[in-house]
MOPAC internal coordinates of N, CA, C and O (Angstrom, degrees):
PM7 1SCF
backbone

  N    0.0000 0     0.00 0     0.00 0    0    0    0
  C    1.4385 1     0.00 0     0.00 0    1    0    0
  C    1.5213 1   109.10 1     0.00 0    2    1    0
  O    1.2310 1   121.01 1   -58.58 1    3    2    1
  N    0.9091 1   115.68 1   121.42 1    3    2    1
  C    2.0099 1   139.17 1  -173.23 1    5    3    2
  C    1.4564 1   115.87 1  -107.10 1    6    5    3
  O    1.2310 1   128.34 1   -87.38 1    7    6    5
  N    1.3727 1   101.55 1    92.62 1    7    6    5
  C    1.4991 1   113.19 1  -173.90 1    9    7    6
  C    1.5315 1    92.85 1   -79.99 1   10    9    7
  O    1.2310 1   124.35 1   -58.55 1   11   10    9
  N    1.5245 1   109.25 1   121.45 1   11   10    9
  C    1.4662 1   106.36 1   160.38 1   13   11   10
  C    1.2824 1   121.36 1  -122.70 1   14   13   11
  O    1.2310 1   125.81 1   -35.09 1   15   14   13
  N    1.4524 1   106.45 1   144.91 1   15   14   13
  C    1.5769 1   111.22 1  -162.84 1   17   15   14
  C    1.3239 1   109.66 1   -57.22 1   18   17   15
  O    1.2310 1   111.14 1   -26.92 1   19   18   17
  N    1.5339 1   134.28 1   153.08 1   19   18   17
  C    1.4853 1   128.38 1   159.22 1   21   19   18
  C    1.5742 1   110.13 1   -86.73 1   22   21   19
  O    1.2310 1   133.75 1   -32.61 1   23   22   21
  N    1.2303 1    91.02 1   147.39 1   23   22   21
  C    2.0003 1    91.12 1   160.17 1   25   23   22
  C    1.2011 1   126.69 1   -58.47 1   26   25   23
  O    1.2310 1   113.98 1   -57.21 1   27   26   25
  N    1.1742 1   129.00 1   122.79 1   27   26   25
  C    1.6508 1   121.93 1   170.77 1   29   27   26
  C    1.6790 1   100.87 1   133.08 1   30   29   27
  O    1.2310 1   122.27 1    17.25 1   31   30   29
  N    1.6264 1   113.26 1  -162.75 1   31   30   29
  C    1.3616 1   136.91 1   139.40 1   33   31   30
  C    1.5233 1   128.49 1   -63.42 1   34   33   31
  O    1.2310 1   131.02 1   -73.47 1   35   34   33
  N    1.3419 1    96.33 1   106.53 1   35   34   33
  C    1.5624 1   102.29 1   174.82 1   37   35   34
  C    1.4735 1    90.92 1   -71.68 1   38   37   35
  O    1.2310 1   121.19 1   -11.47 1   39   38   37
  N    1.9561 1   115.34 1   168.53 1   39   38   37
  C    0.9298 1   112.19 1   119.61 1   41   39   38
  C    1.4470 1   163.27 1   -42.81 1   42   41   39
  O    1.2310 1   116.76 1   139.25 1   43   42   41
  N    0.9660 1   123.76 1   -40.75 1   43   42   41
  C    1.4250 1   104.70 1   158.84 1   45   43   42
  C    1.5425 1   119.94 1   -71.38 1   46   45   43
  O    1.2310 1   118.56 1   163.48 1   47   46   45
  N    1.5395 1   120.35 1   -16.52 1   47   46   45
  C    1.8052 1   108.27 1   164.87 1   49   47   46
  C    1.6330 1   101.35 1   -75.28 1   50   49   47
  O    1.2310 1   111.53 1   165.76 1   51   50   49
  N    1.0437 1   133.55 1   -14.24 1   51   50   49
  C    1.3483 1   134.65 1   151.80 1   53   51   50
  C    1.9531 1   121.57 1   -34.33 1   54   53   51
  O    1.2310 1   142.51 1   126.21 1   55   54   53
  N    1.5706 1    73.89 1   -53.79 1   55   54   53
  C    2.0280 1    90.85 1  -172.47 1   57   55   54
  C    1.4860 1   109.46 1   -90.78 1   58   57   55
  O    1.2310 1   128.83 1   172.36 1   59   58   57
  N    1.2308 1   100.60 1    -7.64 1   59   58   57
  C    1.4982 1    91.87 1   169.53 1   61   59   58
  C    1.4268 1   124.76 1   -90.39 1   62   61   59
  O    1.2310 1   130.08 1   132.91 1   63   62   61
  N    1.4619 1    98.16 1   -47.09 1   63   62   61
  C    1.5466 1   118.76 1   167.16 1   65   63   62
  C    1.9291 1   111.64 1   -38.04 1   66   65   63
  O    1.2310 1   124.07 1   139.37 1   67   66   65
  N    1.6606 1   109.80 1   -40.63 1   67   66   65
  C    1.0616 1   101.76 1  -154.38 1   69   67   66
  C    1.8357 1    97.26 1  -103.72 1   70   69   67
  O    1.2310 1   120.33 1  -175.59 1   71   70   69
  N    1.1108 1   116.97 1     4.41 1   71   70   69
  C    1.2125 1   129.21 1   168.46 1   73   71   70
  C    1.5051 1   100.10 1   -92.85 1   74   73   71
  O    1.2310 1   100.00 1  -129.17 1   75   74   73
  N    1.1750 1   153.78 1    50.83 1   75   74   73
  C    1.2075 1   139.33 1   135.90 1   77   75   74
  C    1.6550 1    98.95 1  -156.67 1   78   77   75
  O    1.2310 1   123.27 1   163.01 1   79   78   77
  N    1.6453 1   111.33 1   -16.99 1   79   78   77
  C    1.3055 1    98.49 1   164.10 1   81   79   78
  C    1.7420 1   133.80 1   -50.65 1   82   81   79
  O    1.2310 1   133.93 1   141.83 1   83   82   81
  N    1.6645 1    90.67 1   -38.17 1   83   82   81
  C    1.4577 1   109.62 1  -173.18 1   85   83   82
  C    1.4427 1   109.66 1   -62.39 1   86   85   83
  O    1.2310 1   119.56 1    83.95 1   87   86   85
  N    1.3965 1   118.45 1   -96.05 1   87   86   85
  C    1.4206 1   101.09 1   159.80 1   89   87   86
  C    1.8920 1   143.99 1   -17.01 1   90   89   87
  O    1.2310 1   131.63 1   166.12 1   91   90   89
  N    0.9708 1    95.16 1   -13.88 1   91   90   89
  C    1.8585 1   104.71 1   171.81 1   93   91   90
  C    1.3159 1   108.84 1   -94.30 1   94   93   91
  O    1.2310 1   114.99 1   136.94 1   95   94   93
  N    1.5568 1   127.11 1   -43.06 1   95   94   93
  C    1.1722 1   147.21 1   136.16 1   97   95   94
  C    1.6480 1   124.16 1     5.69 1   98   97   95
  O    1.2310 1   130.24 1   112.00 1   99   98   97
  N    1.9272 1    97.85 1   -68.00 1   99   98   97
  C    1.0986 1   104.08 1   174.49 1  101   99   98
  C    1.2115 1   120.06 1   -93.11 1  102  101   99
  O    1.2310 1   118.63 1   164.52 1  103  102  101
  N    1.6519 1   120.22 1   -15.48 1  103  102  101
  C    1.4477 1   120.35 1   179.01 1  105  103  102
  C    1.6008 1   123.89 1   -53.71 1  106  105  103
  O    1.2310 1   138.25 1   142.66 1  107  106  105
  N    1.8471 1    82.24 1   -37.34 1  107  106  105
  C    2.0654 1   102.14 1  -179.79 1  109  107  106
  C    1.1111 1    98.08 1   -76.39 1  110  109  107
  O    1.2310 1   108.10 1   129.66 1  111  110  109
  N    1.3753 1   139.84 1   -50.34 1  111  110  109
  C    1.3391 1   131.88 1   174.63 1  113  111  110
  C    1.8176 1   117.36 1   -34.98 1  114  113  111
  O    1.2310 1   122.18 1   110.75 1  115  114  113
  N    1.1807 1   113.43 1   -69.25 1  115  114  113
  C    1.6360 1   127.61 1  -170.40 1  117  115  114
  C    2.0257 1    96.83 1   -61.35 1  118  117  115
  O    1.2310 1   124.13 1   148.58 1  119  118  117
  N    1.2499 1   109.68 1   -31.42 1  119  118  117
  C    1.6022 1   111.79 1  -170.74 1  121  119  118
  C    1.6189 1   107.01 1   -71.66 1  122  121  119
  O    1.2310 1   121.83 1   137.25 1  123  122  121
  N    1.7909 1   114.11 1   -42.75 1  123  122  121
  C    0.9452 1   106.95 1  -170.44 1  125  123  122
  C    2.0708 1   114.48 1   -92.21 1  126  125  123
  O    1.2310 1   134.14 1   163.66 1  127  126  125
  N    1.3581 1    90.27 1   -16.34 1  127  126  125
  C    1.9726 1    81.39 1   170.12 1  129  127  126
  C    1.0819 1   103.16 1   -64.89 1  130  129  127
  O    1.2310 1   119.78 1   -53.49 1  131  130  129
  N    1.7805 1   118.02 1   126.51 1  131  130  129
  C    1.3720 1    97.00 1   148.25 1  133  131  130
  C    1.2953 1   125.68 1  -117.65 1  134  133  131
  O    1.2310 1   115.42 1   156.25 1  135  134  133
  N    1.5254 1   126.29 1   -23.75 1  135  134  133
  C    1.4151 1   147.32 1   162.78 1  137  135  134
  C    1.5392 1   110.30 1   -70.19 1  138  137  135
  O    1.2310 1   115.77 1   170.66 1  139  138  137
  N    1.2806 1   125.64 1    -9.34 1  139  138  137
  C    1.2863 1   102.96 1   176.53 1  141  139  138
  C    1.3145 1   132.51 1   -70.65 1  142  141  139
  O    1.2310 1   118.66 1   -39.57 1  143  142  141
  N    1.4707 1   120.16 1   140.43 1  143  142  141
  C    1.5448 1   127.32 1   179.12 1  145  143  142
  C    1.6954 1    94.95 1  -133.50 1  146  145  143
  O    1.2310 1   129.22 1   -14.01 1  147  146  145
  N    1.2111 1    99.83 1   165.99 1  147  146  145
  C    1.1919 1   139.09 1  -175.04 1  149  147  146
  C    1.5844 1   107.20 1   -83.01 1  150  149  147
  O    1.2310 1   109.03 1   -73.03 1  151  150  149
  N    1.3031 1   138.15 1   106.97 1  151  150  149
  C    1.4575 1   131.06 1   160.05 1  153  151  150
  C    1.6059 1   109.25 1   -37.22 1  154  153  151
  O    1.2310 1   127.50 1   -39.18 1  155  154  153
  N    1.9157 1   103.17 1   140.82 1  155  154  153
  C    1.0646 1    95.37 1   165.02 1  157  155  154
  C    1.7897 1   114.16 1  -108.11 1  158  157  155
  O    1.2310 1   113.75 1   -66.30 1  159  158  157
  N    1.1730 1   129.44 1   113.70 1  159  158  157
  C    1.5053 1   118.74 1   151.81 1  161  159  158
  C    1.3934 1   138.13 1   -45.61 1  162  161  159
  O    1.2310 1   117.87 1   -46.20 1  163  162  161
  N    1.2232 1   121.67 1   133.80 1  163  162  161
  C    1.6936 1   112.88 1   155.69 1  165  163  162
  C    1.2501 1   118.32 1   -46.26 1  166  165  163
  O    1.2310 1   126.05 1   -39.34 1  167  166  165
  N    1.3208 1   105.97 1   140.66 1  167  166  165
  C    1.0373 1   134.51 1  -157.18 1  169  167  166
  C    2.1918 1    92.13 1   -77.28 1  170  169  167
  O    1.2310 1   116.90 1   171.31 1  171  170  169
  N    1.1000 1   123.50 1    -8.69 1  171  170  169
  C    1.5145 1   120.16 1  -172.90 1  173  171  170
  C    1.5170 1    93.79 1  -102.40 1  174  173  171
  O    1.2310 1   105.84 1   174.95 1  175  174  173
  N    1.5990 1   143.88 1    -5.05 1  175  174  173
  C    1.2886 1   128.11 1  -141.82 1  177  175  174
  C    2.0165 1    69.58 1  -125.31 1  178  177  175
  O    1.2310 1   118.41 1   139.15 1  179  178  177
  N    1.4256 1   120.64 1   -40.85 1  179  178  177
  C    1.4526 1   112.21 1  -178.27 1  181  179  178
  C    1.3743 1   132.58 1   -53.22 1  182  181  179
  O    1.2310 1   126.93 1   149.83 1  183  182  181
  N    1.6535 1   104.28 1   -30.17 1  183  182  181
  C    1.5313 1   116.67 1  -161.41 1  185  183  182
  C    2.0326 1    91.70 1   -95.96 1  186  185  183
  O    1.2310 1   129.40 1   -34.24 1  187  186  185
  N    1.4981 1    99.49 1   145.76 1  187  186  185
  C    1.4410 1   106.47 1   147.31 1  189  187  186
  C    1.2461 1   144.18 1   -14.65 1  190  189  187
  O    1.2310 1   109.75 1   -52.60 1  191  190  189
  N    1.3446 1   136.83 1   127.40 1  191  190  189
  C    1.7643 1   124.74 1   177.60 1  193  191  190
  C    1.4347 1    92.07 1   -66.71 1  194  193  191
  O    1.2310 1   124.97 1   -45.28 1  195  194  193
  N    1.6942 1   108.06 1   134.72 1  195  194  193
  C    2.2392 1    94.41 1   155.90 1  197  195  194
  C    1.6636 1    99.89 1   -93.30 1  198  197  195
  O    1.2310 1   137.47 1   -61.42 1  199  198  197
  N    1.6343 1    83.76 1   118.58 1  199  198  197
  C    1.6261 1    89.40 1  -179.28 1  201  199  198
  C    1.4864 1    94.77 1  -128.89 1  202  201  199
  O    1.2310 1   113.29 1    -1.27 1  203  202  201
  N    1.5959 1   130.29 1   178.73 1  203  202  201
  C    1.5680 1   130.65 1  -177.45 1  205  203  202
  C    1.4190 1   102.30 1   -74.12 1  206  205  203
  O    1.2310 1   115.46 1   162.47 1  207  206  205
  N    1.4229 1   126.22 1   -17.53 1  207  206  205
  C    1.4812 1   137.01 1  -173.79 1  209  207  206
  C    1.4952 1    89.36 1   -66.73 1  210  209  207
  O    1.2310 1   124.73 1    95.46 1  211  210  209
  N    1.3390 1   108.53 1   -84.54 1  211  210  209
  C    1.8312 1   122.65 1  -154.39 1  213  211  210
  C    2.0051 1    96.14 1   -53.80 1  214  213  211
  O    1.2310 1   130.45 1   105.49 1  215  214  213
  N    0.9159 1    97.46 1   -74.51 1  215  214  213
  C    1.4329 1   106.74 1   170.88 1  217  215  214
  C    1.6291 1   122.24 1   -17.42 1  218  217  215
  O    1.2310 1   123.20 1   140.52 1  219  218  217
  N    1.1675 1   111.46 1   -39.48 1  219  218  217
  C    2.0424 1   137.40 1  -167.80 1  221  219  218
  C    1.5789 1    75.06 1   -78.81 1  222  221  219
  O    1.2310 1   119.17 1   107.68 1  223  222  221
  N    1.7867 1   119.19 1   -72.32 1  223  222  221
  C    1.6358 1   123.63 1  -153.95 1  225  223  222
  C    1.4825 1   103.38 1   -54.25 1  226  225  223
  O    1.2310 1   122.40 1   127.28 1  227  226  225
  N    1.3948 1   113.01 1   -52.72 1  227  226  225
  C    1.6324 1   131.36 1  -179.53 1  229  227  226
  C    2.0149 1    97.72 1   -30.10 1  230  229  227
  O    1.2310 1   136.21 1   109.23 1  231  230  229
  N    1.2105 1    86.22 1   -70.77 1  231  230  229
  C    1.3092 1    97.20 1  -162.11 1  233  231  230
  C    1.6814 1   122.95 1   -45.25 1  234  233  231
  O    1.2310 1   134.05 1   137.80 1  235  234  233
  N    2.1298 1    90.43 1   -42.20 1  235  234  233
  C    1.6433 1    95.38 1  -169.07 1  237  235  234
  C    1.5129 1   106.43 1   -77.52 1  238  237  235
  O    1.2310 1   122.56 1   171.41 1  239  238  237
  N    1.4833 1   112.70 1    -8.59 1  239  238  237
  C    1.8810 1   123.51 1  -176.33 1  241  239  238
  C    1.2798 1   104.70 1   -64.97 1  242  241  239
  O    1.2310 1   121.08 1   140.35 1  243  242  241
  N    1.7116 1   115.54 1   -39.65 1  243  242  241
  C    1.4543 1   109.20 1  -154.59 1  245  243  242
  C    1.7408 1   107.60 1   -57.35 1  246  245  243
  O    1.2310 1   113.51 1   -19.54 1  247  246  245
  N    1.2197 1   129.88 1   160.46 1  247  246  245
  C    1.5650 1   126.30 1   177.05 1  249  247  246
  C    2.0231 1   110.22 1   -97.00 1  250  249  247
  O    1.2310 1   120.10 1   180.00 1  251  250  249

């Protein structure tokens, strides 16, 4: 039995490729932000509405 190669990208040069692509990916990513920050919100737009809804869930969560 005569395994012969196909032309192209196999899959697994697929999975390899994309196993070190990914990580390189993010390395250039994190290297090239350099000014980025995070928006800050008010502190009233972060928290929960207290409504009888959230409040009912609140309550049945506690242990």
């Amino acid at each position: 039995m005569a395994h012969k190669k196909e032309d192209g990208a196999s899959r697994r040069d697929f999975l390899k490729l994309a196993g070190t692509a990914a990580p390189a990916a993010v390395a250039a990513a994190t290297l090239t932000a350099k000014d980025a920050e995070a928006a800050e919100l008010p502190v009233a737009e972060t928290r929960i509405q207290d409504t009888a809804h959230t409040r009912a869930y609140l309550d049945s969560a506690r242990f």
